[in-house]
N, C-alpha and C positions, 0 to 999 in steps of 0.2 A: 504494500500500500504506500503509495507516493504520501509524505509527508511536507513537502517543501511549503506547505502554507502555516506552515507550524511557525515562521520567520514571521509571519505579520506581526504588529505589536497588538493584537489582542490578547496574546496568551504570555502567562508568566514561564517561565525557568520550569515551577513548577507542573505546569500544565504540559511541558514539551517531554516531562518526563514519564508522566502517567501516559503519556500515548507510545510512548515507545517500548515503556515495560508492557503496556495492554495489548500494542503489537504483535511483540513477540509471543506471550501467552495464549492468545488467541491460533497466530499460528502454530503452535504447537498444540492446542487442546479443540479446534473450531475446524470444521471442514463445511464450506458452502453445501447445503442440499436440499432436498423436497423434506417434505413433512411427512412421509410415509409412513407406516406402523404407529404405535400408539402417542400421539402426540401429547397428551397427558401426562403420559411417565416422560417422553423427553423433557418436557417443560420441568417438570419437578427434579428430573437430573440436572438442568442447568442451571437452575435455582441454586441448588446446592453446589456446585459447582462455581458459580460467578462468586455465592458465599465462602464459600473456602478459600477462595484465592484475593478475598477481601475487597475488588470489584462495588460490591454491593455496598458497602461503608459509604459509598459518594451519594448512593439513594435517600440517605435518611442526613439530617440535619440535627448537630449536636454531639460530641464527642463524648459525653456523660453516656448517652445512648447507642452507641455504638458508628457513631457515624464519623466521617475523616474527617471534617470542619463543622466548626460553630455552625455555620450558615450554610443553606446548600450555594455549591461552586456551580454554575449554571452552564461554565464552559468546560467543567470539567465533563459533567453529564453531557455536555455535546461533544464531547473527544470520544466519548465509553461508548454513546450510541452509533456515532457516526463508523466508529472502528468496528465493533460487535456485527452492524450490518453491512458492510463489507465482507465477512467472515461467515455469517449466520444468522439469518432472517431471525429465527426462533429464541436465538440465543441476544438479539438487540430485544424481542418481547418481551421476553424474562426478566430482564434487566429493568427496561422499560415499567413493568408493571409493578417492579416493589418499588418503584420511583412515584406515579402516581398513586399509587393504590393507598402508599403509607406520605404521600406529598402532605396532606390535611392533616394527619397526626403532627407533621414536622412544624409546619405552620402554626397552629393553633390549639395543641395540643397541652394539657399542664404538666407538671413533671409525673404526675405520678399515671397518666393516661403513656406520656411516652414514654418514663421507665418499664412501662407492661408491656406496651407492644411493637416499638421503634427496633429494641434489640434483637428479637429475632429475624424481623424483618431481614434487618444486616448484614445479620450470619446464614440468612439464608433459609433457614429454619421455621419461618412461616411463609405464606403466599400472603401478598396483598393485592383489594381487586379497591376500584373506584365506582360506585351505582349510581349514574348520578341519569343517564339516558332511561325514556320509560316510550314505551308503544304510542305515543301521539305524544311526544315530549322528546325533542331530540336534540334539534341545535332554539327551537323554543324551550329554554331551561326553564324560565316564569311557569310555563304551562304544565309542569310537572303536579300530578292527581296523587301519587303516592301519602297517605299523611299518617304522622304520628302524635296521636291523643296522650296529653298527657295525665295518667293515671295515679296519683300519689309519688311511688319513690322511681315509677318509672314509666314508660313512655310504652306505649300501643300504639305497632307499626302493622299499618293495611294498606297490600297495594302489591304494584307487580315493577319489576325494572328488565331492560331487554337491552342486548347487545353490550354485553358486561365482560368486558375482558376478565381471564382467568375465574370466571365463573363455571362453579363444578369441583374446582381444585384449590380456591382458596381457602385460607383459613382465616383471613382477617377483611371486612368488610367497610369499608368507608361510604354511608349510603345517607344520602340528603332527600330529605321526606318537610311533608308540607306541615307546619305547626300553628298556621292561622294567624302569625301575628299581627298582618298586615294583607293587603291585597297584594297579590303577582308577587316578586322574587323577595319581596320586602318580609314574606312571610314564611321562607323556608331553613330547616335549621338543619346541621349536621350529625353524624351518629356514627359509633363504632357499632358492629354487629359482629358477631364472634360465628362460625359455621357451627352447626347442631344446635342451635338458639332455637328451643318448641316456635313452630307458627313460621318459622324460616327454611321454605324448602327453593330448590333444583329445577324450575316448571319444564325447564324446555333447554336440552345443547344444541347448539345453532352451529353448522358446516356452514365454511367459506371459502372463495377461492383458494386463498392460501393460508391452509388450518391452522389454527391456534387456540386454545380453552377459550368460550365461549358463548355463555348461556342470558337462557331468561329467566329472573326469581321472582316470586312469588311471595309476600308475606300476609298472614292470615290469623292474626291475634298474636303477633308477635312482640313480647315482651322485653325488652330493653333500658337496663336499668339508666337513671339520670345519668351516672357517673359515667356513662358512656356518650355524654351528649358533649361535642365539641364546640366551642363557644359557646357564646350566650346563643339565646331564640333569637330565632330570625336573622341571626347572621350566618346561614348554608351557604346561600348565593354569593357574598362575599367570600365564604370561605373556599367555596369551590371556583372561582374567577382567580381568586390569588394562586389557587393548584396549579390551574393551567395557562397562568403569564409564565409559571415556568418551565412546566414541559411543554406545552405548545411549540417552544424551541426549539426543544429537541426530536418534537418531529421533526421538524425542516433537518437536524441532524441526520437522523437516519435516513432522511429521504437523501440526503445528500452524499450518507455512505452507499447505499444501494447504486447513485449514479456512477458515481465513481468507477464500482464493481463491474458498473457497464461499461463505461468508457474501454477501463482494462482488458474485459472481454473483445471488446469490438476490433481495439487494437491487436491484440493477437490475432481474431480471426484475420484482418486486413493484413495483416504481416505475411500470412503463412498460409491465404488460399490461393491459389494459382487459377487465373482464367483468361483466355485468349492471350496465350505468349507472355503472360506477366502476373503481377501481384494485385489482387484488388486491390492493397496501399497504393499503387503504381495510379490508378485510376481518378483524377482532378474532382468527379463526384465523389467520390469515396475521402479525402482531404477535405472536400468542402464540409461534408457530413461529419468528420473528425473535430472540424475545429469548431462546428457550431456545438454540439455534445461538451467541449471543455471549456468552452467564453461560459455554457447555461450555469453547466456547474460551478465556476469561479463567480460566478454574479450571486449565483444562490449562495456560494457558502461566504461571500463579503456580508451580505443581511443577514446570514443566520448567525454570524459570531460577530457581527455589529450587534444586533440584538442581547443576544449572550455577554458579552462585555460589559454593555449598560446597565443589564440588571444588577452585575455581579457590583455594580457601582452603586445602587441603591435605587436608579432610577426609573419609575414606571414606563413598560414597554410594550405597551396593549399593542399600540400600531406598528411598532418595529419587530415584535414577535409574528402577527399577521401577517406584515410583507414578506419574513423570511418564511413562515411557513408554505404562504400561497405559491411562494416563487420557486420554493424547493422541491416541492410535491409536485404542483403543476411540471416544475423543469424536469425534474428525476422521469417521472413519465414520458415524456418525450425522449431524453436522452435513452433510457428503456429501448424503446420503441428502432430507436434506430438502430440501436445492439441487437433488434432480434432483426432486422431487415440488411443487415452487415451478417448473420451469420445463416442468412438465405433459409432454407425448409430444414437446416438443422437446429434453426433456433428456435422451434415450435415443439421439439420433441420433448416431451415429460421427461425430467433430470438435468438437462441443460441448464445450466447457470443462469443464464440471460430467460429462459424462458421462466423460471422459478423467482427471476427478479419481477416479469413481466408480473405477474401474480401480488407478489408481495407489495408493491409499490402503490395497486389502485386504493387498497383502504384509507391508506393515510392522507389521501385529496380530501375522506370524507372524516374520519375521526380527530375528536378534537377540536370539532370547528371545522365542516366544510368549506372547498375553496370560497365557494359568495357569502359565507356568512362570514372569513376573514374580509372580503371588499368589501363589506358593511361597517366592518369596525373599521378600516384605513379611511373610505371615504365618512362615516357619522365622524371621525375622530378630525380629518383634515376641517371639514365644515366646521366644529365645534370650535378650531384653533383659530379660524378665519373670524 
């Protein structure tokens, strides 16, 4: 994996070091592939895995709790995801999901909600999932129907959430449910929910192009003590906005290792297939297609660790997370695209790199904020500055 963008002055000493140790690591424990056989148990071996190798310390926020710094490094988690998916789709999810799943904890959590459930997070040793999407509530957060009544020492949660990463296999539940205290987002609050919680089932595992844990839940008189409610009432929405200013980034990360991977692929093919007397590299389209595939990528990854920089500075990056996301996801797809069409009717075949990128790449246009509802936040945010 070409590093030479590691020179920009976004990244500290520090930061050039965790991608070069994650480099090497990865190469030796990570091999690009499809998601074949039980993708459950892979997930939960990489978990373990990322945890062992202390990887996952960047996920969580607070060194009391297991985590490498006080504050989460926003660029470091754009080094881990951007490298990981380069390496291994499944193995950037993993990562990925003890980062938001346990984000909310890191955030807003008090000592003694993060001493309980931060630490295993880190080591790997629990799953964390984020519920915040529900079946007519998607990138409308406001319109979320899920609610939880509060009953004396603890809170009655009814209602359903869908398209739940690591749902089925987690063990620790970060789920924002509606508590009336106000009308639309002004009335929804936060919650830890623990798996086997009575009234907390499993409804539905959901298959996707490119498979990863999964599901839709369910809850149905579910119990939930106070001491698991994160923040005060009615601040969910804020608390779930602040999750995703920071990984929202690191999507545009991974989307940006995935291109990469493409790039890398396409070159080789271009190197090394022979047609009409020569090299497709030999071929002035095939160079033009090259160099558009690495201006998309260098533009996306200037926003994505422009963004990442900022926050790491304290400053709010609603708009500047947006751009890079939109610009990363959108560009990685395209860049995609010309890697399977550089690597002609072998780039369609199930196992192929470029085709399993092909795959991995379309979710994250939608997750986290679809690409128009980031142009909603860029343009409402430019109008509001105007």
């Amino acid at each position: 994996m070409d590093h030479q963008y590691l020179a920009w002055p976004f990244f500290d000493d520090r930061h050039r070091e965790l991608a070069s140790h994650l480099g090497a690591w990865a190469a030796r424990h990570l091999a690009h592939a499809g998601h074949d056989g039980d993708v459950d148990a892979q997930c939960r071996s990489l978990v373990r895995d990322l945890g062992a190798a202390g990887w996952l310390r960047h996920a969580v926020a607070g060194t009391a709790y297991g985590g490498a710094t006080e504050a989460i490094d926003t660029r470091a988690i754009c080094l881990l995801r951007e490298t990981l998916a380069w390496h291994h789709g499944l193995a950037d999810f993993a990562f990925a999901m003890q980062g938001l799943g346990s984000g909310a904890i890191s955030l807003a959590g008090t000592h003694a909600q993060r001493s309980r459930w931060l630490p295993p997070v880190a080591k790997g040793a629990a799953l964390a999932a984020f519920a915040l999407s529900e079946p007519e509530a998607g990138s409308d957060v406001a319109a979320l129907r899920c609610a939880a009544r509060d009953d004396g020492d603890a809170y009655v949660i009814d209602g359903e959430k869908t398209w739940i990463s690591n749902g089925g296999i987690a063990d620790v539940y970060v789920l924002f449910a509606r508590t009336g205290e106000a009308p639309g987002s002004r009335g929804i609050s936060a919650f830890v929910v623990e798996a086997g919680t009575p009234g907390f089932e499993i409804a539905e595992r959901i298959d996707v192009i490119a498979p990863h844990p999964l599901a839709r839940l369910r809850f149905d008189g579910c119990r939930v003590p106070k001491a698991n409610r994160l923040g005060e009432p009615g601040e969910g929405f804020k608390i779930a906005m602040r999750t995703l200013d920071v990984f929202r980034t690191s999507v545009a990360a991974a989307a940006l290792g995935f291109g990469r991977r493409a790039l890398h692929e396409g070159l080789a093919r271009a190197r090394a297939r022979q047609m009409f007397g020569q090299r497709l590299a030999d071929f002035q389209l095939t160079q033009a297609k090259l160099a558009q595939m690495a201006t998309t990528i260098d533009s996306a990854a200037l926003l994505t660790y422009r963004a990442a920089w900022l926050r790491d500075q304290g400053r709010t990056v609603t708009r500047e997370a947006a751009m890079a996301k939109m610009a990363a996801t959108e560009g990685a797809q395209q860049v995609i695209d010309a890697a399977v069409q550089l690597w002609g009717g072998a780039g369609v075949v199930h196992g192929n790199v470029v085709e399993s990128l092909y795959r991995e790449i379309r979710a994250l246009r939608i997750y986290e904020g679809a690409t128009e509802v980031q142009q909603l936040i860029i343009g409402r945010d430019l109008l509001k500055e105007a």
